[in-house]
C-alpha positions as CSV (number, residue, x, y, z in Angstrom):
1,X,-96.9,-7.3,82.9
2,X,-97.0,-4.2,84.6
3,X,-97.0,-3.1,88.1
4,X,-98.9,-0.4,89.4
5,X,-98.6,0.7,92.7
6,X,-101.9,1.3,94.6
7,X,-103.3,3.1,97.6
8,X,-101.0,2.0,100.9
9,X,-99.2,-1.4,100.5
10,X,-101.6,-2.9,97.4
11,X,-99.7,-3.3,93.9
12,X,-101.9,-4.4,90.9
13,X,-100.3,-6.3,88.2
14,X,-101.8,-6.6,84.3
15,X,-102.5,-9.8,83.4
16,X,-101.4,-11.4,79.5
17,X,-104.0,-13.6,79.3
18,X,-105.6,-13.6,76.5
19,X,-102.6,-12.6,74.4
20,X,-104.8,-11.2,71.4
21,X,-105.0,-7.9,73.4
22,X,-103.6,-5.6,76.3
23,X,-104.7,-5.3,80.0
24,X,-104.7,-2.1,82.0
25,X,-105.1,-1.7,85.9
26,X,-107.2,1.4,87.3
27,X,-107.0,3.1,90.1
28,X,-106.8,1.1,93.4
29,X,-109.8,1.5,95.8
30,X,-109.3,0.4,99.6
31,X,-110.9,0.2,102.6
32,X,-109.4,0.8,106.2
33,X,-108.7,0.6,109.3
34,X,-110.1,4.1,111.6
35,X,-108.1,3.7,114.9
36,X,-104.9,2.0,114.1
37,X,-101.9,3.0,112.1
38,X,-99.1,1.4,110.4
39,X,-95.9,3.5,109.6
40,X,-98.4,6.6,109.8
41,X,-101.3,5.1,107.8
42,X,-104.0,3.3,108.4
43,X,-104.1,-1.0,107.5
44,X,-105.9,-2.1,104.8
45,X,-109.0,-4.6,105.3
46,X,-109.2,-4.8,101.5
47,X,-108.8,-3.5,98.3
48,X,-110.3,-3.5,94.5
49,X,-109.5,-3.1,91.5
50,X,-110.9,-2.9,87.5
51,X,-108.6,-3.7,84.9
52,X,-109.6,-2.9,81.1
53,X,-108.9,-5.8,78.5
54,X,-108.6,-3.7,75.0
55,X,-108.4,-6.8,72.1
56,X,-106.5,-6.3,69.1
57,X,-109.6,-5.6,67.5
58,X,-110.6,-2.6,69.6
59,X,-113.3,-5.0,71.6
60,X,-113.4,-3.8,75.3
61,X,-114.0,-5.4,78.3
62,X,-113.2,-5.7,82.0
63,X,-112.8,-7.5,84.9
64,X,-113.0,-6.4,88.5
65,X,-110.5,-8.4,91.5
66,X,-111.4,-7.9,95.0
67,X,-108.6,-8.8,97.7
68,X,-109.9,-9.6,101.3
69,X,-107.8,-10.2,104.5
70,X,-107.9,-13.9,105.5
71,X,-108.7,-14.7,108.4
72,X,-105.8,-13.6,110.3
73,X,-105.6,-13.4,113.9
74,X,-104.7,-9.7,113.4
75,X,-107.8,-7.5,113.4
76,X,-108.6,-4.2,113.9
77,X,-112.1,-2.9,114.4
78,X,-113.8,-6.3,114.5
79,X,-112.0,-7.3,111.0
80,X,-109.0,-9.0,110.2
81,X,-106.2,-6.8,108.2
82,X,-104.3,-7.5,105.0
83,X,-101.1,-9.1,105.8
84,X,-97.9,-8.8,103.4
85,X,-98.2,-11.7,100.4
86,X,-102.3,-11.4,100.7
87,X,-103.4,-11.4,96.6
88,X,-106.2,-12.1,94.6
89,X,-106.1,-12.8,90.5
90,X,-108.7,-13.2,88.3
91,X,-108.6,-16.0,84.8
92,X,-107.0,-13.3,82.9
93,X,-103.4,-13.1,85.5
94,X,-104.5,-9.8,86.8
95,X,-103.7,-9.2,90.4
96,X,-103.7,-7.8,93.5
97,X,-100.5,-8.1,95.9
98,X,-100.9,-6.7,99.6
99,X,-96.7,-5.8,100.3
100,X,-95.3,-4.9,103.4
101,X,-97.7,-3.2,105.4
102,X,-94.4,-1.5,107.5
103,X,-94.1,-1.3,111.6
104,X,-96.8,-1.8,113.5
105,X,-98.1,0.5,116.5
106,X,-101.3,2.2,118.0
107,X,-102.0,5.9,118.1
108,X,-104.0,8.2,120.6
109,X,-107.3,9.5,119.7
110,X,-109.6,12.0,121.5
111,X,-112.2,10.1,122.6
């Protein structure tokens, strides 16, 4: 497996499964928060991510893992955040982790 940190506090992890082959996480894509800010960033209310399966006999395919905030009682613009320990996987082991999002604590804006 291997361990890719993503965009803010989302890791994705390659699957093994099948073992005939090898997966691969992209890039991390997020969406967040506008008006609130965690350790200088915004919270996350979820995150994607494609992982490319390459099969010991060159076949390619690919499988996409979406991770959503539950429904926490923490919410920020009308939607509830990712919280540390949120993940997603899909059949093949690959996942999404949300980790620490850090201190919490509001900022100013011009209004």
């Amino acid at each position: 497996m291997t361990a890719t940190p993503g965009a803010h506090s989302v890791t994705a992890t390659a699957g093994t499964v099948p073992a005939n082959g090898t997966w691969k996480a992209g890039p991390v894509a997020t969406e967040s928060a506008s008006r609130l800010r965690v350790d200088g960033r915004p919270p996350l209310f979820a995150a994607r991510d494609t992982f490319v399966f390459t099969a010991a006999n060159g076949a390619v395919s690919q499988s996409t893992v979406r991770l959503d905030a539950a429904g926490t009682r923490l919410r920020c613009d009308g939607r509830p955040v990712l919280l540390a320990g949120d993940a997603a996987s899909d059949a093949g082991g690959n996942t999404l982790t949300a980790a620490d999002p850090g201190r919490l604590r509001t900022e100013r804006y011009p209004a």
